[in-house]
N, CA and C atoms as an extended XYZ file, in Angstrom:
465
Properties=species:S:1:pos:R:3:atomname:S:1:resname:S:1:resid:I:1 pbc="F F F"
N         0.864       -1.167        0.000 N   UNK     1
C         0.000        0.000        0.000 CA  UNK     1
C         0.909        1.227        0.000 C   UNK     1
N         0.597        2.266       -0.605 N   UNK     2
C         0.865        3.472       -0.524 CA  UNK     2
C         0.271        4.310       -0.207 C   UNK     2
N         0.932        5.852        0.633 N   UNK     3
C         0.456        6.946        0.564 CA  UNK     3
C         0.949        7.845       -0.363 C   UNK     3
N         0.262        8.675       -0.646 N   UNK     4
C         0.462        9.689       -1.659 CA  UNK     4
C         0.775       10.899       -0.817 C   UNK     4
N         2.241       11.152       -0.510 N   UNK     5
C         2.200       12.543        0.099 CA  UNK     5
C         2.358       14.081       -0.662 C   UNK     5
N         2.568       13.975       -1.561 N   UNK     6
C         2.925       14.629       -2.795 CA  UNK     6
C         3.214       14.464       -4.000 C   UNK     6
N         2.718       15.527       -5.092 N   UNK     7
C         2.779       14.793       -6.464 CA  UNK     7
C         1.140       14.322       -7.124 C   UNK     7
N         1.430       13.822       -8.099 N   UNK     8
C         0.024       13.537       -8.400 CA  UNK     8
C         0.353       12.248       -9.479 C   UNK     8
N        -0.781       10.958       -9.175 N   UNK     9
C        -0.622        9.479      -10.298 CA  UNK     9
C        -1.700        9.468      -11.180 C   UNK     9
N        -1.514        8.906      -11.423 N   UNK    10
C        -2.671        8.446      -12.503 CA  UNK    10
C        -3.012        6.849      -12.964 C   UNK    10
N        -4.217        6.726      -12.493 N   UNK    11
C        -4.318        5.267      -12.539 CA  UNK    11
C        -4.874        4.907      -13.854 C   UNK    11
N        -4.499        3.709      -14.487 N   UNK    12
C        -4.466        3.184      -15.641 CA  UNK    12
C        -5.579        2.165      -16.029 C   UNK    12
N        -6.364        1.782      -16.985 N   UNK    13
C        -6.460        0.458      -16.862 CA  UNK    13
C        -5.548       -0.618      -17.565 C   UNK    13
N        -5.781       -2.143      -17.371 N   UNK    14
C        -5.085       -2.918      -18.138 CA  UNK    14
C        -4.701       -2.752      -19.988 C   UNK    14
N        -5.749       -2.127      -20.371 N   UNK    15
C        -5.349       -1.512      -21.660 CA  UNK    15
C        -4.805       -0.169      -21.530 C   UNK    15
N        -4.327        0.322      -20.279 N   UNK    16
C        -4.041        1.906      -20.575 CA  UNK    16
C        -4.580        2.849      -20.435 C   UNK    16
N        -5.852        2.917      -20.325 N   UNK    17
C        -6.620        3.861      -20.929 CA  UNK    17
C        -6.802        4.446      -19.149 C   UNK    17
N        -6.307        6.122      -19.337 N   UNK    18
C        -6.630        6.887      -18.077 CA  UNK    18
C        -7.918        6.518      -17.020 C   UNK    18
N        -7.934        6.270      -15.802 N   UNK    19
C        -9.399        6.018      -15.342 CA  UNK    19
C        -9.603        7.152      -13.668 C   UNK    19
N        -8.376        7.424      -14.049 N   UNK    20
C        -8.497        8.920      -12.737 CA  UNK    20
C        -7.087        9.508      -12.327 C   UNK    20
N        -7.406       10.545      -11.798 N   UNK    21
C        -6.114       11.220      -11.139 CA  UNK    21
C        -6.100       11.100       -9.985 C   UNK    21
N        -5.205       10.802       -9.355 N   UNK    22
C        -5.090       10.878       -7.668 CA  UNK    22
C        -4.150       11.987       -7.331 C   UNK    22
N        -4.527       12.819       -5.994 N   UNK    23
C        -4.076       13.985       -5.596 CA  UNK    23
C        -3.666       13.541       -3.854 C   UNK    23
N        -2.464       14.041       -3.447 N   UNK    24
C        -2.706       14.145       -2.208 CA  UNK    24
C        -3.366       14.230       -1.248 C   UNK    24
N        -3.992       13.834       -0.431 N   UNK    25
C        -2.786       12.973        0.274 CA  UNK    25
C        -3.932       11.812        0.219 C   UNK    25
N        -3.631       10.419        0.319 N   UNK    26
C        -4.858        9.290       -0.647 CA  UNK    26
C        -3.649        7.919       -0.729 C   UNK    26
N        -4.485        6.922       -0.129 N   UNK    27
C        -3.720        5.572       -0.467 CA  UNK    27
C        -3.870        5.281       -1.598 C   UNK    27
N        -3.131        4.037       -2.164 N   UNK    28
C        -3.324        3.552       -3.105 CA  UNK    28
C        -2.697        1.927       -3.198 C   UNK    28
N        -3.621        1.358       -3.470 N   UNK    29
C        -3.558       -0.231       -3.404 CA  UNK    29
C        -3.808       -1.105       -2.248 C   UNK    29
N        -4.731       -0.216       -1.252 N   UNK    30
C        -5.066       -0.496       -0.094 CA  UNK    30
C        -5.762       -1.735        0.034 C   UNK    30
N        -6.688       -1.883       -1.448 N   UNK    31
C        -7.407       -3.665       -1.484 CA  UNK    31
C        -6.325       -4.534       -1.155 C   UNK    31
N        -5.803       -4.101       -2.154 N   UNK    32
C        -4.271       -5.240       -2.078 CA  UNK    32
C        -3.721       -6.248       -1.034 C   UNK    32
N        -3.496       -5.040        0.174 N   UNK    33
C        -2.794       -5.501        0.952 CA  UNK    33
C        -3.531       -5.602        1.181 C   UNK    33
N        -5.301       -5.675        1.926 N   UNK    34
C        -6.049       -6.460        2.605 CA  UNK    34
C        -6.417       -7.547        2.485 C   UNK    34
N        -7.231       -7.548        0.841 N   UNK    35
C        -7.743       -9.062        0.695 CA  UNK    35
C        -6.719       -9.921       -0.133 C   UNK    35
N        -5.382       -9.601       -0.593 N   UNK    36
C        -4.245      -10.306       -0.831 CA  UNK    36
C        -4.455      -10.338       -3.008 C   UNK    36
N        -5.698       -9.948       -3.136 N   UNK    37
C        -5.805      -10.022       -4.355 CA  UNK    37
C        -4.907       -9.051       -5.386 C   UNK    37
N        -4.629       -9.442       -6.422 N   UNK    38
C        -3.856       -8.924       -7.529 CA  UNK    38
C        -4.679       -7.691       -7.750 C   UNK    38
N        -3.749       -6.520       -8.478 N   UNK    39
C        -4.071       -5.477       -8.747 CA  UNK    39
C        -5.313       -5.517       -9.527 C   UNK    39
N        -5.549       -4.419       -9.978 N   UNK    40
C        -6.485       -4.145      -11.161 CA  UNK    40
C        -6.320       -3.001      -12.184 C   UNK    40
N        -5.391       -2.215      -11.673 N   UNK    41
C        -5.025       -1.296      -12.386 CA  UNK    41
C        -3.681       -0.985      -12.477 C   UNK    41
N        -2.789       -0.349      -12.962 N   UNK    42
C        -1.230        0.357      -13.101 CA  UNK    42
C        -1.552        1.666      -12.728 C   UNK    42
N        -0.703        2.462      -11.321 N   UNK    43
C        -0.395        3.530      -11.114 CA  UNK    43
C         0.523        4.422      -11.365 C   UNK    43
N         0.597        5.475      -12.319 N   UNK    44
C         1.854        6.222      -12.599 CA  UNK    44
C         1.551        6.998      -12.018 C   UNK    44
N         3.155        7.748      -11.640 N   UNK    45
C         3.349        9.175      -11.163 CA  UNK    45
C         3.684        9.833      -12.459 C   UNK    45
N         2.449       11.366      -12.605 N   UNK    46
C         2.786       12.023      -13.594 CA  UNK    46
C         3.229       13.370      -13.167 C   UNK    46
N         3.688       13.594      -12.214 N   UNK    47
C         4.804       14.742      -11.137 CA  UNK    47
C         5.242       14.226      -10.885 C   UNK    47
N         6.627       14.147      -10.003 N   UNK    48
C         7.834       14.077       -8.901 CA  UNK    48
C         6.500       13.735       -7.917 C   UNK    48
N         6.544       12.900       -7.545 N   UNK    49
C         5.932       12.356       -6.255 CA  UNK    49
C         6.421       11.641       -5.121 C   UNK    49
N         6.071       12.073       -3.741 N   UNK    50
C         6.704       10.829       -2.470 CA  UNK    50
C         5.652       10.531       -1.961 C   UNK    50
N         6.080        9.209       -1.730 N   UNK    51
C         5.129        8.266       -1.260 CA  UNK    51
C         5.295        7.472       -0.140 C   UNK    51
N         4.582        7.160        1.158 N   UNK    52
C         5.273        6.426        2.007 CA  UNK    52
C         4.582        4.773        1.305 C   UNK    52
N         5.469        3.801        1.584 N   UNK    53
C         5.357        2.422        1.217 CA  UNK    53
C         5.709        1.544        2.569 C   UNK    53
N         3.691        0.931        2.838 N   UNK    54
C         3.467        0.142        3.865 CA  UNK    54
C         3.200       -1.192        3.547 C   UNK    54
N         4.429       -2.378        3.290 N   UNK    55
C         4.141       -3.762        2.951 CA  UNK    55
C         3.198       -4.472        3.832 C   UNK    55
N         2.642       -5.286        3.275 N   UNK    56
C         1.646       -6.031        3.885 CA  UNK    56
C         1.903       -6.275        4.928 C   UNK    56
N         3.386       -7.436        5.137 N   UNK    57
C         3.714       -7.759        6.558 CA  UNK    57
C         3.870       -6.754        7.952 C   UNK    57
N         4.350       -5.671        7.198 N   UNK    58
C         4.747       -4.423        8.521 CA  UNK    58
C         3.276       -4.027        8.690 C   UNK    58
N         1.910       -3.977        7.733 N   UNK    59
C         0.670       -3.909        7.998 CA  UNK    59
C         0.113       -4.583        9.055 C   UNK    59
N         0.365       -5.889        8.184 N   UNK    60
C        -0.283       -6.935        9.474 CA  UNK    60
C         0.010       -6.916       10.867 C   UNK    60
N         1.392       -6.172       11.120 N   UNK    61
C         2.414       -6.122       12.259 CA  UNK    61
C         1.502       -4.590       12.621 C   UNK    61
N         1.480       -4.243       12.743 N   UNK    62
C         0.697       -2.545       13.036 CA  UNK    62
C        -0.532       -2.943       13.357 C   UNK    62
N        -1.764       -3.667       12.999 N   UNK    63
C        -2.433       -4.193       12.892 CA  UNK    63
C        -2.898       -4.886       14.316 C   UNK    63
N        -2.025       -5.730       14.799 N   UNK    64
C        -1.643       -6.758       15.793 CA  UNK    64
C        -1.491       -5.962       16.727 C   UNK    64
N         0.262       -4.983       17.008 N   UNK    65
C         0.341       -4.170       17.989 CA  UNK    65
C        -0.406       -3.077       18.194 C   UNK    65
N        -1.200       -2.488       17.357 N   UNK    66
C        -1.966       -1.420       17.958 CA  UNK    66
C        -3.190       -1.214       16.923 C   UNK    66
N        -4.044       -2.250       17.818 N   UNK    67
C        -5.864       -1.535       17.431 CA  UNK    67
C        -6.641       -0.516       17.127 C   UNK    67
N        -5.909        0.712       17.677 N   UNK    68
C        -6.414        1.802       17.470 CA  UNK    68
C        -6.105        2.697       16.220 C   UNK    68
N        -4.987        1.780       15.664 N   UNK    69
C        -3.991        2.388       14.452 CA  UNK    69
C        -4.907        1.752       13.380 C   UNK    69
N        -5.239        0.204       13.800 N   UNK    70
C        -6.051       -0.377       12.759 CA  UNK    70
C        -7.108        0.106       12.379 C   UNK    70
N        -7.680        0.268       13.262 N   UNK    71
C        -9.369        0.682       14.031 CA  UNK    71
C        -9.604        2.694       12.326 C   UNK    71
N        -8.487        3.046       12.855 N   UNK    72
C        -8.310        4.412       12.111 CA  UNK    72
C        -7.914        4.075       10.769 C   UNK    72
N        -7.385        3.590       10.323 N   UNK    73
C        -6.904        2.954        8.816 CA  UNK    73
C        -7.847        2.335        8.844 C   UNK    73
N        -9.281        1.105        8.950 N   UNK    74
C       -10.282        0.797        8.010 CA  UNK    74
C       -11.178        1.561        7.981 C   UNK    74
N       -11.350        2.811        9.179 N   UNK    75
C       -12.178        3.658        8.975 CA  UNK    75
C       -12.060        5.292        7.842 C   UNK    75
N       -10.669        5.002        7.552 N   UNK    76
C       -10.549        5.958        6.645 CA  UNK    76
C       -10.223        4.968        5.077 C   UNK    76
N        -9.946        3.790        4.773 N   UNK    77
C       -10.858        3.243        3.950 CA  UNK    77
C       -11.692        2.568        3.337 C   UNK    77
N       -12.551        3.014        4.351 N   UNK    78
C       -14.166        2.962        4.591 CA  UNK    78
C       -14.922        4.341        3.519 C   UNK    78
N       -14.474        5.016        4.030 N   UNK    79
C       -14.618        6.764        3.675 CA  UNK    79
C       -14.320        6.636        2.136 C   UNK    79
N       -12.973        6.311        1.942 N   UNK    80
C       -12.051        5.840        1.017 CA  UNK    80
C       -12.870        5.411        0.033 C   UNK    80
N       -13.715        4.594        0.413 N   UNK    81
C       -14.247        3.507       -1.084 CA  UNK    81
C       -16.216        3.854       -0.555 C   UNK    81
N       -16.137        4.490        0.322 N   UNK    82
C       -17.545        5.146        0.723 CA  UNK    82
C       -17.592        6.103       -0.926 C   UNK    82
N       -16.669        7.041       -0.755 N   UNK    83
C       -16.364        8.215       -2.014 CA  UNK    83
C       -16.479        7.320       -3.102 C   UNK    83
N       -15.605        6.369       -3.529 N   UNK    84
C       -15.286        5.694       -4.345 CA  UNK    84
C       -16.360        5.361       -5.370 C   UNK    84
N       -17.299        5.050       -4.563 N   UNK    85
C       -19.144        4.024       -4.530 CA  UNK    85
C       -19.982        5.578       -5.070 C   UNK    85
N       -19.729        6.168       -4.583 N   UNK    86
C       -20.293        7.397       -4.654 CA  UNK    86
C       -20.125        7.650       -6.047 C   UNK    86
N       -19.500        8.379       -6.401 N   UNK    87
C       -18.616        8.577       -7.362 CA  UNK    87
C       -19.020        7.841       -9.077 C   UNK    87
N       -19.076        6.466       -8.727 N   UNK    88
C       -19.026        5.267       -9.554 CA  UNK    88
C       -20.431        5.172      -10.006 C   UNK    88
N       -21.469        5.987       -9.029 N   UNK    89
C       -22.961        5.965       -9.135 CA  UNK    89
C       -23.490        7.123       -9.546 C   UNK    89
N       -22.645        8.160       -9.241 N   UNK    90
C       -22.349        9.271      -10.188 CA  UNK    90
C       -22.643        9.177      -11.715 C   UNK    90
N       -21.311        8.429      -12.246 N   UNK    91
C       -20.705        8.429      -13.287 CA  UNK    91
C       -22.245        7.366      -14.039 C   UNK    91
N       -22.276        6.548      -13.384 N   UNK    92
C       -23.751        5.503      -14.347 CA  UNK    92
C       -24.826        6.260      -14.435 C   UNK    92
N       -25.004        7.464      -13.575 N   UNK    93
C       -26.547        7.991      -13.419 CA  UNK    93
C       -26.017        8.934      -14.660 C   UNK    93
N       -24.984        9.596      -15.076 N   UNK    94
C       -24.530       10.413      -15.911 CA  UNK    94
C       -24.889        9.524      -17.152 C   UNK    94
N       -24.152        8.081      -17.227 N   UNK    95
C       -23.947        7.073      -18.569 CA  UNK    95
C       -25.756        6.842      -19.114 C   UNK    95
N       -26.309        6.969      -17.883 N   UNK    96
C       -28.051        6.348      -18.215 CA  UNK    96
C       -28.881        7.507      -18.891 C   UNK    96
N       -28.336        8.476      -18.065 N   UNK    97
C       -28.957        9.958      -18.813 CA  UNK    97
C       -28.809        9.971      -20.231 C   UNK    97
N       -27.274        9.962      -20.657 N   UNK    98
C       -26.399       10.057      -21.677 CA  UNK    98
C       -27.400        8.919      -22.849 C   UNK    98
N       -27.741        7.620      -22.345 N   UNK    99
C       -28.117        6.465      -23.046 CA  UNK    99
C       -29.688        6.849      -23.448 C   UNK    99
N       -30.820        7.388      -22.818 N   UNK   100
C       -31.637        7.828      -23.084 CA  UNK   100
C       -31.955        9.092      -23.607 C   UNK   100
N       -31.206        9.762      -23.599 N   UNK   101
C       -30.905       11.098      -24.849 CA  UNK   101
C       -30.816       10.495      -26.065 C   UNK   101
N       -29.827        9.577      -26.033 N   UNK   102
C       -29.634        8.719      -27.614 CA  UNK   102
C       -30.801        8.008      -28.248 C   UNK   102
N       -30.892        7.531      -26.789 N   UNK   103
C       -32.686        6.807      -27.403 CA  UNK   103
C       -33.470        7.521      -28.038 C   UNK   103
N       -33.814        8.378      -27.408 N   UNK   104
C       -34.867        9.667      -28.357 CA  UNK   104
C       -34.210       10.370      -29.150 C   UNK   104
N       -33.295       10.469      -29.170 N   UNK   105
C       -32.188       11.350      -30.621 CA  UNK   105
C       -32.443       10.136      -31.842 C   UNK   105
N       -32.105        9.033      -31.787 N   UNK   106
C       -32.258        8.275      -32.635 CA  UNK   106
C       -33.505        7.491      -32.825 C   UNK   106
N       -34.657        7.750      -31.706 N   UNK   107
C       -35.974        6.798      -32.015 CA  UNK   107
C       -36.449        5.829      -31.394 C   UNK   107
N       -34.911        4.865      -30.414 N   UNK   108
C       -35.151        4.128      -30.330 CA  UNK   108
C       -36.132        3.457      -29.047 C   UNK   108
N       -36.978        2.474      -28.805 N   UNK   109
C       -37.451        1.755      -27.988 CA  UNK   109
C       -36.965        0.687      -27.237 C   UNK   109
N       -37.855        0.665      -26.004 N   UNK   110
C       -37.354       -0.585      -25.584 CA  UNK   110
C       -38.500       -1.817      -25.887 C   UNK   110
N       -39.484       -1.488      -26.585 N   UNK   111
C       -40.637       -1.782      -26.766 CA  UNK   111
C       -40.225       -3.708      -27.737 C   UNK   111
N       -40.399       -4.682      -27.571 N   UNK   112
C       -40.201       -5.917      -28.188 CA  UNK   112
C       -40.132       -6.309      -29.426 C   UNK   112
N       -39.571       -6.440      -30.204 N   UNK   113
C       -39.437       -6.960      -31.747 CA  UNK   113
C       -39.340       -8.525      -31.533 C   UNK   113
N       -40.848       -8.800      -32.711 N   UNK   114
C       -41.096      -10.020      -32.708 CA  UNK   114
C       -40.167      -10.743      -33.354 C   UNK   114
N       -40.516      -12.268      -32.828 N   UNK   115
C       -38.937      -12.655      -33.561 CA  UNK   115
C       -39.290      -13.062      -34.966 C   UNK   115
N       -37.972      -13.788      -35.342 N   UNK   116
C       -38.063      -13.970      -36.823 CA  UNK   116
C       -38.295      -15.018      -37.192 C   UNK   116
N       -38.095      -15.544      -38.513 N   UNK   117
C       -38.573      -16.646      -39.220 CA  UNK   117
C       -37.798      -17.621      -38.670 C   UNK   117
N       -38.081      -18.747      -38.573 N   UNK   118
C       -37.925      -19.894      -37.924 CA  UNK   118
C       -36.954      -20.844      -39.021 C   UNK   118
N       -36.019      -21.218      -38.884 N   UNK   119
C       -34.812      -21.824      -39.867 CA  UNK   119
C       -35.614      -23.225      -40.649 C   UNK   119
N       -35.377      -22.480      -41.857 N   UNK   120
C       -35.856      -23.339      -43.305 CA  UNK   120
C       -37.782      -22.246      -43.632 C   UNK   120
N       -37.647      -21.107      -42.426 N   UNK   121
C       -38.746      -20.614      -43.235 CA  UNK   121
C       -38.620      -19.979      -44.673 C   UNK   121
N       -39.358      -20.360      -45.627 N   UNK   122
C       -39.589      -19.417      -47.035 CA  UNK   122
C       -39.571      -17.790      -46.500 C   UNK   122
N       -38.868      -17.087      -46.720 N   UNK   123
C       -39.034      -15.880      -46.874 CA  UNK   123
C       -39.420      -14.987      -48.031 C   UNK   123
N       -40.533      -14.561      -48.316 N   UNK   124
C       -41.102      -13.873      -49.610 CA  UNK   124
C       -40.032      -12.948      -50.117 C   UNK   124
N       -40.029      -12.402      -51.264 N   UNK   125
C       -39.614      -11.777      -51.431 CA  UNK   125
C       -40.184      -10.484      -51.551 C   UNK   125
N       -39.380       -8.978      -51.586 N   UNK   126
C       -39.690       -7.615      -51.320 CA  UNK   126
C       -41.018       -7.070      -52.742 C   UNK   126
N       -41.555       -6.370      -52.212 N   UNK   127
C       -42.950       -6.034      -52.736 CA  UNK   127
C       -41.975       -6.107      -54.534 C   UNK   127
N       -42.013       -5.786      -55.283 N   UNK   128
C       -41.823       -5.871      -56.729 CA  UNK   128
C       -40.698       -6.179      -57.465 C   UNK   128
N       -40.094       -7.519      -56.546 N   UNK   129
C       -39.143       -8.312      -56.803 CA  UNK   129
C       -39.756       -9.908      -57.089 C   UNK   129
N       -39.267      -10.020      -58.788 N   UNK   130
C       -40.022      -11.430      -58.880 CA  UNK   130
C       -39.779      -12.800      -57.992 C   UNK   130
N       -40.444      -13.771      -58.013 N   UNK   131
C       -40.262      -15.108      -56.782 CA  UNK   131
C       -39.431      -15.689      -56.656 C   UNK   131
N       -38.254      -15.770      -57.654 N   UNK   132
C       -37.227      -16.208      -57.618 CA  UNK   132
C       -36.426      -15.859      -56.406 C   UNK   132
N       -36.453      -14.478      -55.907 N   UNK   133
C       -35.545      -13.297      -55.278 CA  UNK   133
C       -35.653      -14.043      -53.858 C   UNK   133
N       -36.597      -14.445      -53.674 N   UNK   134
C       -36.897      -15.263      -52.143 CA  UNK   134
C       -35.609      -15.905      -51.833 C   UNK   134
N       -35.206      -16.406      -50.255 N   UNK   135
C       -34.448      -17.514      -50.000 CA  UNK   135
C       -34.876      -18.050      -48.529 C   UNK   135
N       -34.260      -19.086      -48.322 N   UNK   136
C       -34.520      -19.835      -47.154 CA  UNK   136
C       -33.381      -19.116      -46.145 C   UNK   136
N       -34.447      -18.464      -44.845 N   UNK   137
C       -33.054      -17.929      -44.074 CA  UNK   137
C       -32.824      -18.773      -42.934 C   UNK   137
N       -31.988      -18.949      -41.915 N   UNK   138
C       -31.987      -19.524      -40.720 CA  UNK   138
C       -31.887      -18.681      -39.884 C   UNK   138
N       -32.109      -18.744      -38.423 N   UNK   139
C       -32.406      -18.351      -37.202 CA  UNK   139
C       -30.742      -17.266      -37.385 C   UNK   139
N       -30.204      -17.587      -38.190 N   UNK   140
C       -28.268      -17.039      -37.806 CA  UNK   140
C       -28.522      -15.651      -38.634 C   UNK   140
N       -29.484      -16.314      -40.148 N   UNK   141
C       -29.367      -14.923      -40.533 CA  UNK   141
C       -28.685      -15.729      -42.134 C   UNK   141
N       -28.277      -16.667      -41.805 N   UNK   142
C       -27.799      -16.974      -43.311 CA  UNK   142
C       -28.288      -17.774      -44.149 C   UNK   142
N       -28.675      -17.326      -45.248 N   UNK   143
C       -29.437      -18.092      -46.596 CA  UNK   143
C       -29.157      -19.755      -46.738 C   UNK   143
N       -30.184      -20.280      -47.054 N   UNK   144
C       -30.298      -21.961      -47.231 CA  UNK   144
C       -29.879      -21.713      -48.812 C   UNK   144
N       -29.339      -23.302      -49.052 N   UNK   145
C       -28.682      -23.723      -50.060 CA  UNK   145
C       -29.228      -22.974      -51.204 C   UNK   145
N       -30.640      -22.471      -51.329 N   UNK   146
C       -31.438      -21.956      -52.562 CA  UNK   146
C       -31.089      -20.686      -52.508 C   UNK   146
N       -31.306      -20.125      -51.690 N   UNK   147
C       -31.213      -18.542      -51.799 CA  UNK   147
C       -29.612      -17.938      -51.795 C   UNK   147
N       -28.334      -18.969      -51.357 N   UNK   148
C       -27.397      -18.504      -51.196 CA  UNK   148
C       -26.786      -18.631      -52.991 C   UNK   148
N       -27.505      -19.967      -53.670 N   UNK   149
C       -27.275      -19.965      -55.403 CA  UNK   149
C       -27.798      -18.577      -56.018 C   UNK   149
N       -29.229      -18.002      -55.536 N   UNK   150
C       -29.575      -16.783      -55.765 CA  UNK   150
C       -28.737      -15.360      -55.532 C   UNK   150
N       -28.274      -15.878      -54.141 N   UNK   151
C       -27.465      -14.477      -54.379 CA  UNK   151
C       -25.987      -14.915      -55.115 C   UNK   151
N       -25.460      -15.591      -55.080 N   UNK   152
C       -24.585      -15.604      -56.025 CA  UNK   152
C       -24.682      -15.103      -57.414 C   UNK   152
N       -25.947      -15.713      -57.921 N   UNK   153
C       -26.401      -15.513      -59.233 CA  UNK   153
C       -26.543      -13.599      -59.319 C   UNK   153
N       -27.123      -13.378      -58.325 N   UNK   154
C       -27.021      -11.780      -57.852 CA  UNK   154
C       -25.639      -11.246      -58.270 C   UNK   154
N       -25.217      -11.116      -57.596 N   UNK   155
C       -23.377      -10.931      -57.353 CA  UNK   155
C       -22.737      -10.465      -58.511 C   UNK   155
């Protein structure tokens, strides 16, 4: 685990892609050392930054000798990932807004589309296209042996 006493990181995801800035003063990788699990992200320093660095074991050792040290470190991240939660519910109530603007910008419903033809159904062909034009579709979407000679013949 780290503290951030100065400076400023920037956490990454596994592809890279920026997912926040961290500012003084703020742990970082605090899951880590608790529930023992592997990261989830890459932290860079994008300033000159110092950091104090608390290994698990000297944790666990702090932990043991003094309760009240512990007691104050899960209650600040508590707070820690209280914000975190916050934040994260923020950002979806923003993404849902964002998603239903689009909906009505573009039309769309949530309303049911019946399904489709059932594999080896005849599908007619389009209003003033002769009968030939038809083909057999399947549930995938792709033409039966007849209609795929048709569109070739198309082609």
């Amino acid at each position: 685990m780290y503290i951030l006493l100065d400076g400023q990181l920037v956490v990454r995801s596994r592809d890279g892609m920026p997912l926040a800035t961290i500012d003084p003063i703020v742990t970082v990788g605090e899951m880590g050392i608790i529930t023992g699990h592997p990261r989830s992200a890459t932290v860079i320093a994008v300033k000159t930054s110092n950091t104090l660095v608390l290994h698990k074991m000297k944790f666990d050792l702090l932990l043991k000798r003094s309760p009240e040290a512990g007691l104050t470190i899960f209650r600040n991240l508590i707070g820690t990932l209280t914000d975190r939660i916050s934040e994260n519910n923020k950002q979806v109530a923003s993404y849902q807004r964002q998603l239903e603007s689009l909906k009505q910008q573009f039309g769309v419903t949530d309303t049911p589309v019946a399904p489709g033809p059932e594999e080896g159904t005849r599908v007619p062909p389009p209003p003033g296209k002769p009968e030939g034009d038809g083909a057999a579709v399947s549930e995938n979407g792709s033409a039966g042996q007849e209609g795929a000679a048709a569109q070739r013949a198309q082609a």
